[in-house]
N, C-alpha and C positions, 0 to 999 in steps of 0.2 A: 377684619376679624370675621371667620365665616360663621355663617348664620347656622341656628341647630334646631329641630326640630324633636317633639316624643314618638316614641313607636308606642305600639300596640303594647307591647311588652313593659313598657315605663322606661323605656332607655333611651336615653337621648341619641339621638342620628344626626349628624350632618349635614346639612344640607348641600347642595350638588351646587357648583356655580358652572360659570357656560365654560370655564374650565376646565372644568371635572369633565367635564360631558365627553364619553366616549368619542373617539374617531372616527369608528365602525360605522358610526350614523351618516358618516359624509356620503355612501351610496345612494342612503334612502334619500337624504338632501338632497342630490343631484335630480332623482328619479322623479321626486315631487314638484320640482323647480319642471325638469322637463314635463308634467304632464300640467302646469299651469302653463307657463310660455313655449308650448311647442309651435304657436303660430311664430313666435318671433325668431325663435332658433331655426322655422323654415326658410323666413321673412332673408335671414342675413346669411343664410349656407352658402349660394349663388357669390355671394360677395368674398365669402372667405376662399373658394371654391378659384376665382379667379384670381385672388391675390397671392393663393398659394401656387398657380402656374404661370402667372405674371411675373411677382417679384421672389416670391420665397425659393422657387427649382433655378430662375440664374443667379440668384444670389448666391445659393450650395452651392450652385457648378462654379462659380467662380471662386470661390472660396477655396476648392477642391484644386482648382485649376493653377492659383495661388501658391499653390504645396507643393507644384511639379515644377519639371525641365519641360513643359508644352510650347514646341513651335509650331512653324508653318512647316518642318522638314519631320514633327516628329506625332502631329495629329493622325487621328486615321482620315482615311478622304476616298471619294472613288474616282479613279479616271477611265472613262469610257466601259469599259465590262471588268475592268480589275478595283479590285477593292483592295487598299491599302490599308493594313491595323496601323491602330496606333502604337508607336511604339517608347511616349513620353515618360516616364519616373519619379515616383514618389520622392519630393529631396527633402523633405522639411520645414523650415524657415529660413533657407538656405539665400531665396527670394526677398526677404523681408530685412534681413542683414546686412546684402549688398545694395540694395534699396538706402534703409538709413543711414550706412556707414559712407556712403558717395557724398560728392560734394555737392553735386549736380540737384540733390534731392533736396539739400538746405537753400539753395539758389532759389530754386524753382518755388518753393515754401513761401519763403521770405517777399517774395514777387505777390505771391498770389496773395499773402496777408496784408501788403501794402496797397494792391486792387481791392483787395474785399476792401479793409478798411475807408480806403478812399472814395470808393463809391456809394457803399450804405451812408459816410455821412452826408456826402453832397444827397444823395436820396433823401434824405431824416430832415436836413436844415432845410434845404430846397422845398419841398414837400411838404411841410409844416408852414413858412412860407405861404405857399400858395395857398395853402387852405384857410388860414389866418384870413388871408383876403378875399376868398372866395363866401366863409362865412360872414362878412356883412353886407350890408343891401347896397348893389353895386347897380346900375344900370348894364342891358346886355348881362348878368350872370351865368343865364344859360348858356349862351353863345361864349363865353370863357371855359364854362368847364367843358363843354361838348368839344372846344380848340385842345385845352390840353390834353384832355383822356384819349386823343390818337393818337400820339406815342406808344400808348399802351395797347391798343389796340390794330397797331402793324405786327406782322409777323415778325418775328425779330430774323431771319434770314432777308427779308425785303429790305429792314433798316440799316441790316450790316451793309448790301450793295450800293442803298443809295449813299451812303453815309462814306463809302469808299470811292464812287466817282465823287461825290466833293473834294476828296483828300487828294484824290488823282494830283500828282506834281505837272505832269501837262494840261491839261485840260481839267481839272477841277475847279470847281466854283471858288473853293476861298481863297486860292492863289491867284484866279482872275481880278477878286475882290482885292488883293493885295498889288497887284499889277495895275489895275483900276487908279490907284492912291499913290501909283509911283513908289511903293514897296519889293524889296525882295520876294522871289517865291519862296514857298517853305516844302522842305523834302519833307511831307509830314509821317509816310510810313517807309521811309529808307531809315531813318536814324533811331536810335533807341529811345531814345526820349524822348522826342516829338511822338513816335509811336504807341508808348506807352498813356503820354496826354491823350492822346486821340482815341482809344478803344475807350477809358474811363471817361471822357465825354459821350459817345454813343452807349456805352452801357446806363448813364445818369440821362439822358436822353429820352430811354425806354422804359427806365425803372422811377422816376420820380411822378409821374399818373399815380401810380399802385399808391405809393406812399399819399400822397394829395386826397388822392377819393377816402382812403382807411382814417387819415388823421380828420379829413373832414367829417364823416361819419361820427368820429370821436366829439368833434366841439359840438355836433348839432346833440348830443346827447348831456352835455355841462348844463346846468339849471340856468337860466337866463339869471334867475331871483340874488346868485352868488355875485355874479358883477353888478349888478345893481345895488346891491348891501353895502360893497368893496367900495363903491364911485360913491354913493353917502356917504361911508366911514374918510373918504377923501383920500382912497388908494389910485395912482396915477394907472398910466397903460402897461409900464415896464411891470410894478406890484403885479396889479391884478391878471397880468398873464404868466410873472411867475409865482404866485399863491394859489391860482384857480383853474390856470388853463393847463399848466404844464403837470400837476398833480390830477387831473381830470383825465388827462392822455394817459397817464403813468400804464394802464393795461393796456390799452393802445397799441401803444407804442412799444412797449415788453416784445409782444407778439409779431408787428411788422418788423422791425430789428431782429428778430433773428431768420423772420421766412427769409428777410434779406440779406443776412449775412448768410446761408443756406444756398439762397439761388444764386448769389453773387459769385459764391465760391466754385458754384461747377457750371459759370456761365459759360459753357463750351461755344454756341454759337457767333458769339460777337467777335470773343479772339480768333477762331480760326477762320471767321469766312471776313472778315476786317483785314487781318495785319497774316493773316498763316502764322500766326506764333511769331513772325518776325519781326525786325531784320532776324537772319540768323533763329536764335532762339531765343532773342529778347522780353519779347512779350508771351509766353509760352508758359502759362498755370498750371497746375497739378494733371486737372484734368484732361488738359490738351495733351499733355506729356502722353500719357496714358495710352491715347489714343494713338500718336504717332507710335508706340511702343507696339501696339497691335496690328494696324493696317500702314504702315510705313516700312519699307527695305525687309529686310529677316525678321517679319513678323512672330512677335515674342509674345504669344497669350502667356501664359505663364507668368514674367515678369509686368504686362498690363493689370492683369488681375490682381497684382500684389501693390499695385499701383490704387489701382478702386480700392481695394479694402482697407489701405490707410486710408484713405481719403474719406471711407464711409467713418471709418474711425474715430476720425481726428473730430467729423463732424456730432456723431453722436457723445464726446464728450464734451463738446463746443455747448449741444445743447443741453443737456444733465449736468453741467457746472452752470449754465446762465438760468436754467428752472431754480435751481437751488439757492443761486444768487439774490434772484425774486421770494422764493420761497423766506429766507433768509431777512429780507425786506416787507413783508408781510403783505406779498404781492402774489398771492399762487392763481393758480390761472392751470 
C-alpha cells in the first residue's frame, strides 16, 4: 500500500516510490555516476577499446559474412596493380538452412557431443582423482604435482606432435611397445576408431592438470573441522567424501565443467594437427569442419562463418541453460 504524506494545504499526497520516480532522471544518474567514477570508467576504456576491435568488429564481420554467397572467387582482393571488387550477395539464412538441413551437420554434431562429453568426464573423474591424492601428506608432493601440471603446461601444438610420432604405425613408440610383447601393431590413426580413442586420449592428457590444480584448490578450501566431526560421528571414506567433499566442490566444479566443456568443444588443435580430421573425415568436430570449409579447395567464407555462428550458438545456450540449471540448484555463481 503506498505510503501518503500532508501538504501544506491539508491534503493528503502521495508519496513517490522508486517507482514513480521519473525516468528523465536516468541522465542526471549517469552524469553523477560519471563524475564519482570517472577514474574507473578511464581505468577499463583501453580494455573495452580493444575487445570491441578484437572480438566485437570479426564477430559482425562474420556474422555479415554468414548472410552472403562470400567465396574465394567472389571476395574483393588485389592482384599485383588491379583491384578486384567484391562481388558476393546478400542471401539471407539461405547458409544456415543448408547448413541444418544436411546430414553432414548432424554427423559431425553427434561426433563432437560424444568428444566433448567424453573427455570432460575422463577430465572431472581423472582430475578429481588426482587431487584427492594430492591433498593428503604424501612424501615427494611437490615433486608429483610439479610431474603432473606439464601436461598442462606444453603447448598443445608440441603435444599433438609428440603424441603423433608415438601413434606413428611404423615407428611409434607404442607399437614398438606392442611388438616388444609379441603383440600386433595397431593402425592407430588409419582406422576410425582407434583414431577417435587416440585424439580423446591426447586431449585428457593435456586437459586433466587444469581440472587437478582447480579441484585441488577447491578441497584445500573444505574446513578440515567437517571430516573430523564426520570420522567422530563414525562416517567412513566413501560418506564423508560423498557429504563433504563432493558438496564442497559443488562451485568448483559448476565452473571448470563448463570452461571444459567450452574448450573441449572448439578444441581445433589436437584434431587437426593429431589425426587431420581423419581417416577421411572421421574424426572431424564442428570446428575443424569450419575451418576446412574456409582454407580448404573453393574456399567458402560464407558457409564457414555460418559454421562459427552455430557453433557460437549452440555454445552460448549450452551455457545460459547450465547457469540456470545452477541457478535453479541454489548454486549461482
Amino acid at each position: 500500500m503506498a505510503s501518503t504524506r500532508v501538504t501544506a494545504a491539508g491534503k493528503p499526497a502521495r508519496g513517490r516510490t522508486r517507482r514513480d520516480e521519473p525516468r528523465r532522471d536516468e541522465p542526471g544518474r549517469l552524469r553523477r555516476s560519471w563524475s564519482r567514477h570517472w577514474y574507473a570508467w578511464a581505468m577499463i576504456a583501453p580494455v573495452l577499446v580493444v575487445m570491441a576491435v578484437l572480438i566485437g568488429w570479426p564477430l559482425a564481420r562474420g556474422v555479415y559474412l554468414s548472410l552472403t554467397d562470400a567465396t574465394e572467387a567472389t571476395v574483393g582482393r588485389t592482384i599485383g596493380v588491379n583491384v578486384i571488387p567484391a562481388t558476393y550477395e546478400f542471401i539471407g539464412l539461405e547458409n544456415y538452412v543448408r547448413i541444418l538441413t544436411s546430414a553432414l551437420f548432424w554427423e559431425k554434431l553427434l561426433w563432437t557431443v560424444v568428444w566433448t562429453a567424453a573427455c570432460v568426464a575422463l577430465h572431472y573423474g581423472i582430475g578429481l582423482g588426482l587431487a584427492v591424492m594430492l591433498n593428503r601428506r604424501l612424501r615427494l608432493r611437490g615433486l608429483y604435482r610439479v610431474l603432473l601440471i606439464v601436461p598442462w603446461a606444453v603447448p598443445a601444438f608440441v603435444a599433438a606432435f609428440i603424441w603423433r610420432y608415438l601413434y606413428n604405425s611404423d615407428y611409434g613408440v607404442f607399437n614398438g611397445m606392442l611388438q616388444a610383447v609379441g603383440l600386433d601393431s595397431v593402425s592407430w590413426l588409419d582406422e576410425a576408431t582407434t583414431a577417435k580413442v587416440a585424439v580423446i586420449a591426447v586431449n585428457v592428457w593435456i586437459g586433466v592438470p587444469f581440472m587437478m590444480v582447480a579441484l585441488l584448490g577447491g578441497l584445500q578450501s573444505i574446513p578440515k573441522e567437517l571430516y573430523e566431526a564426520a570420522e567422530v560421528d563414525g562416517a567412513g571414506p566413501w560418506q564423508r567424501f560423498r557429504a563433504i567433499t563432493l558438496p564442497g566442490l559443488s562451485q568448483v566444479s559448476s565452473t571448470v565443467i563448463l570452461l571444459g566443456t567450452i574448450w573441449t568443444f572448439n578444441m581445433f588443435p589436437i584434431i587437426y594437427l593429431v589425426t587431420r580430421g581423419g581417416p577421411g573425415s572421421e574424426t572431424e568436430i564442428l570446428v575443424t569442419y569450419a575451418f576446412r570449409e574456409a582454407f580448404t579447395g573453393i574456399r567458402d567464407y560464407a558457409g564457414s562463418a555460418a559454421w562459427g555462428v552455430i557453433i557460437l550458438a549452440m555454445l552460448v545456450v549450452l551455457a545460459v541453460g547450465y547457469r540456470r540449471t545452477l541457478r535453479r540448484q541454489g548454486e549461482v555463481w
